[in-house]
C-alpha positions in Angstrom: 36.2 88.2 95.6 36.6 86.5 98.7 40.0 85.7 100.5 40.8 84.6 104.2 44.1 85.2 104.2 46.8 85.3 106.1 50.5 85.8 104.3 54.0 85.7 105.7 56.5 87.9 104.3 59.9 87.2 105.8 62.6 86.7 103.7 63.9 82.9 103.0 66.8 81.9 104.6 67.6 79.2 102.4 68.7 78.1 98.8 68.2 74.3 97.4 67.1 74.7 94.5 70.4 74.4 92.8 70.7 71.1 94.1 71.6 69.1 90.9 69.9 65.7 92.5 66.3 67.8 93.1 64.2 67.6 90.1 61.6 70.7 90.4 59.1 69.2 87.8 58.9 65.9 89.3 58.8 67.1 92.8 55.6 69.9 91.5 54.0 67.0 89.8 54.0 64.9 92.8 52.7 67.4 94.8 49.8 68.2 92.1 49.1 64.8 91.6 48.1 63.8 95.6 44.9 66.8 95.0 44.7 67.4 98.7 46.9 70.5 98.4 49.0 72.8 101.1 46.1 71.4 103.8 47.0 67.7 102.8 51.0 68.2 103.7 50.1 69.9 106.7 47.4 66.6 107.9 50.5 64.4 107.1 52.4 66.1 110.0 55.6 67.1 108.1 58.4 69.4 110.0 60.0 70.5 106.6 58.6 72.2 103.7 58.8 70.4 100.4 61.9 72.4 98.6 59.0 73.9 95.5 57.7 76.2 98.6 61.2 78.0 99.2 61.1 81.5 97.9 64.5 82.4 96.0 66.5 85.2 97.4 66.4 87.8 94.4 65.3 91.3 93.9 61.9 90.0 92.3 60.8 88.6 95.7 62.9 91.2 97.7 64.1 94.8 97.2 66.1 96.2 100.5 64.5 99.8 99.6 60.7 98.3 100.0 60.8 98.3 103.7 57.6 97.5 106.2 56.3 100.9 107.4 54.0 101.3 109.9 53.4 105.0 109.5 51.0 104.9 107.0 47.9 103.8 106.7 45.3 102.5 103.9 42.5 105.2 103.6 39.2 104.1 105.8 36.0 104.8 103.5 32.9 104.8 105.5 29.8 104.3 102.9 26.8 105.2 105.3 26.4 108.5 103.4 25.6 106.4 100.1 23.6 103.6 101.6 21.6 106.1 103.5 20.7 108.3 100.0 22.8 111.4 102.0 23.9 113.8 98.9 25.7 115.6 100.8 28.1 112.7 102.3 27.8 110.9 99.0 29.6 113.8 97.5 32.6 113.7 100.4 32.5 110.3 99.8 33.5 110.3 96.0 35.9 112.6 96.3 37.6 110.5 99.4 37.4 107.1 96.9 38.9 109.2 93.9 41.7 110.3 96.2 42.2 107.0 97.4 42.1 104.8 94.3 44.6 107.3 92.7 47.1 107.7 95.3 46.7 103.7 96.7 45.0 102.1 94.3 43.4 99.9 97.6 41.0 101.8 100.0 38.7 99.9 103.1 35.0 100.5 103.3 32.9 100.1 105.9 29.4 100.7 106.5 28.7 98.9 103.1 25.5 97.3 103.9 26.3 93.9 103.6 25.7 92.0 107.3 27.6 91.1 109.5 26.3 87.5 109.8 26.7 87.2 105.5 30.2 88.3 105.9 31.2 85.2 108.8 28.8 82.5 107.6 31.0 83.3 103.8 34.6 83.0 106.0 32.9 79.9 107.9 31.7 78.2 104.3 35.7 78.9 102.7 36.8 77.2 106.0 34.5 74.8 105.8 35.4 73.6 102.5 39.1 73.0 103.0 38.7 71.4 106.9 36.6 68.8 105.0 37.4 65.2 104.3 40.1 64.8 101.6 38.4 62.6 99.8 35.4 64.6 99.4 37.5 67.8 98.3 39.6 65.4 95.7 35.7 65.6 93.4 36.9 69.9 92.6 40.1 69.3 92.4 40.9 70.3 89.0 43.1 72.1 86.5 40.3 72.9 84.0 39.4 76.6 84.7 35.9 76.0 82.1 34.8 74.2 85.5 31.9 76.0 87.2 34.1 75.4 90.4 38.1 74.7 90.8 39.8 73.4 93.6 43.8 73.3 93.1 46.9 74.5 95.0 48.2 77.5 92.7 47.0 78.4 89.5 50.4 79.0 88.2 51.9 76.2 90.0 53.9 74.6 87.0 55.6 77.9 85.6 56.1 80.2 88.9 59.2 80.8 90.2 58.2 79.4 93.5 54.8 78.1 95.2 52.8 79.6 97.3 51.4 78.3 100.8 48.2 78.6 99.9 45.0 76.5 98.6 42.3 78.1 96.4 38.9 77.4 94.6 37.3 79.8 92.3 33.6 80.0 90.3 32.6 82.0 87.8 28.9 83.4 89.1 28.2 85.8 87.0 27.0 86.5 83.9 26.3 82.8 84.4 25.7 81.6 87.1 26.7 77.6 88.3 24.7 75.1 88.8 23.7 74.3 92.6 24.9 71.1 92.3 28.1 72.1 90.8 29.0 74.0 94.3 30.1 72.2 97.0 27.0 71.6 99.3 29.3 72.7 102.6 29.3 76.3 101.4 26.8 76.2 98.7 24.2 78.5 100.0 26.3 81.2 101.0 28.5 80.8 98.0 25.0 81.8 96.4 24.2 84.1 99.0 27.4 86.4 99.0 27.8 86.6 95.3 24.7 88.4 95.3 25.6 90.6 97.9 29.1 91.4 96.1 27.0 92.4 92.7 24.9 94.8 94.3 27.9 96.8 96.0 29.9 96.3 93.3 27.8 98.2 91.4 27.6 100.6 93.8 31.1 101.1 93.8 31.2 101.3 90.1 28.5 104.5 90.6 31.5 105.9 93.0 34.1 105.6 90.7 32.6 107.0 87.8 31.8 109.9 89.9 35.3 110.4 91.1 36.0 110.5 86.9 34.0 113.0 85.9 31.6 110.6 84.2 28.0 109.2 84.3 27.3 107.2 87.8 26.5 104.5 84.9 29.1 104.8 82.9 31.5 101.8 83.9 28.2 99.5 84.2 26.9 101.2 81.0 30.3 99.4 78.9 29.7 96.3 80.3 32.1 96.3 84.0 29.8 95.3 86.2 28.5 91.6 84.5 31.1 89.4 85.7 31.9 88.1 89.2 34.4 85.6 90.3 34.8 84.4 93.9 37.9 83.0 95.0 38.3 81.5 98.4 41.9 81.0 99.8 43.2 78.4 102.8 46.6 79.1 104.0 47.3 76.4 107.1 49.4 76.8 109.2 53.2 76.1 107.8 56.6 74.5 110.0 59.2 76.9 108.7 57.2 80.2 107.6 60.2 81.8 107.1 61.1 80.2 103.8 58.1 80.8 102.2 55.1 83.1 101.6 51.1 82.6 101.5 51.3 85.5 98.7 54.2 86.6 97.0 54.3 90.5 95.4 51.2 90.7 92.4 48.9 92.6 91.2 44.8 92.0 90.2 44.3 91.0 86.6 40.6 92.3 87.2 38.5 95.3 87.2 37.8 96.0 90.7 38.5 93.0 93.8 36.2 93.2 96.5 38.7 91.4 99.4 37.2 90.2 102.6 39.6 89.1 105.2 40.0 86.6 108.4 40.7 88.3 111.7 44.2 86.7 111.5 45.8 89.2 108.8 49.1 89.3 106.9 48.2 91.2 103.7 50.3 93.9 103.0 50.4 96.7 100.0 53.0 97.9 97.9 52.7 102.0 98.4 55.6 104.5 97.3 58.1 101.7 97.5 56.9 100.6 101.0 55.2 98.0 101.9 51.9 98.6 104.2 50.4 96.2 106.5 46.4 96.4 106.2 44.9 95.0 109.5 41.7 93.8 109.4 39.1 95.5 110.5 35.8 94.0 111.7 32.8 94.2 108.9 35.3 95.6 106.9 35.9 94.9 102.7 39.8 96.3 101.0 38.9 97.3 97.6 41.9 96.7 95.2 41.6 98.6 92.3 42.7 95.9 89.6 45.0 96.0 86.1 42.2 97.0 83.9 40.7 99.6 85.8 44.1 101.3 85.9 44.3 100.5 81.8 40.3 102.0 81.6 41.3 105.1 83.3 44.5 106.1 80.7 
């Protein structure tokens, strides 16, 4: 799953929602019907952020006891060990991603033998595929999520409680694989490209965490947890009042295992012991989020 994020977390400073003239569904609708997105406000130049955008002041968004720390740190998992076929350091290793995934559930690796040059040219493509003409991006944009490839702002925009600053498409690539000519051609190749490079470390990481179990290294492949792959790709542009809204608000994965690859700008933070961590990017670097069903497998 591939992300270039870049989220703001400061609290809103501003309530309008309860405005009795602003009408939230038409406003949404509006804003879904132009299909050019976050990226299309910011091309129009505005200096104010439509009112859907401001995040409510309530304990869902913001608790006063989940403060930013910087004393801690997300654990740094260096996979040479595995990729080099060292036992030995494979079996430090395991034990370091067991500790991690059950005391963070989120862990970085490095060292992971995907290139460097696969890793920018993927960040380059996602880019790529927002910065384009809006005309051109209007052909993805779609609600239909049976699309090979969907281009929207929000997947819950009509039923969140506020919207995110944030752009995304998505494709399915595994089991089935799209179509070529179902990708966009700007970041087709790569699109193809990467999602190979995510199966094959996936599994690897699948081998790791049935280790840190107790189990077979092919146990989680063995029942089936290593055949699907999405890919996301996020845009967050820039925004004219950050501090009302966010690029991400406070979730967590609905998936197995995310496989996150960030921009050098930043901004994602984790949820740890009721504080929240700030995970800086590191260069060649991959934050593995260990997702809902993973958690639900493991009890």
């Amino acid at each position: 799953m591939v992300t270039t994020s870049a989220d703001n977390n400061n609290e809103a400073t501003t309530q309008t929602t309860s405005n009795p003239k602003y009408d939230r569904q038409i406003e949404l609708k509006a804003f879904d019907e132009t299909k050019a997105g976050v990226k299309g406000l910011v091309d129009s130049g505005i200096t104010e952020i439509p009112r859907i955008f401001h995040r409510p002041n309530d304990h869902h968004y913001e608790d006063s006891s989940q403060v930013s720390s910087t004393t801690a740190s997300v654990p740094v998992i260096d996979l040479q060990g595995v990729v080099n076929g060292d036992k030995a350091k494979r079996e430090e290793i395991i034990k370091r991603v067991g500790e991690a995934s059950e005391s963070w559930g989120f862990f970085q690796i490095i060292n992971h033998g995907i290139p460097d040059r696969v890793l920018e040219e993927i960040k380059d493509g996602v880019r790529g595929f927002y910065e384009q003409d809006v005309e051109v991006k209007k052909e993805y944009y779609t609600r239909d999520i049976s699309k090979p490839f969907v281009y929207n702002s929000n997947f819950d925009l009509y039923v969140s409680p506020c919207v995110n600053w944030r752009d995304s498409f998505m494709s399915s690539v595994a089991p089935d694989p799209p179509s070529p000519q179902d990708l966009p051609p700007v970041c087709r190749d790569i699109l193809f490209e990467y999602s190979k490079q995510m199966m094959k470390l996936g599994i690897v990481l699948l081998e790791l965490l049935s280790e840190a179990l107790g189990l077979d290294p092919n146990h989680l492949s063995s029942i089936g947890c290593a055949e699907g792959l999405y890919i996301l790709g996020h845009y967050y542009p820039p925004c004219p009042q950050p501090e009302l809204t966010m690029g991400t608000t406070k979730h967590s994965d609905n998936d197995f295992i995310t496989l996150l690859l960030q921009d050098h700008i930043g901004g994602l933070q984790i949820l740890n012991h009721n504080k929240w961590i700030d995970v800086p990017p590191l260069p060649g670097a991959l934050v593995i989020n260990i997702g809902d069903i993973l958690q639900i497998q493991k009890c």
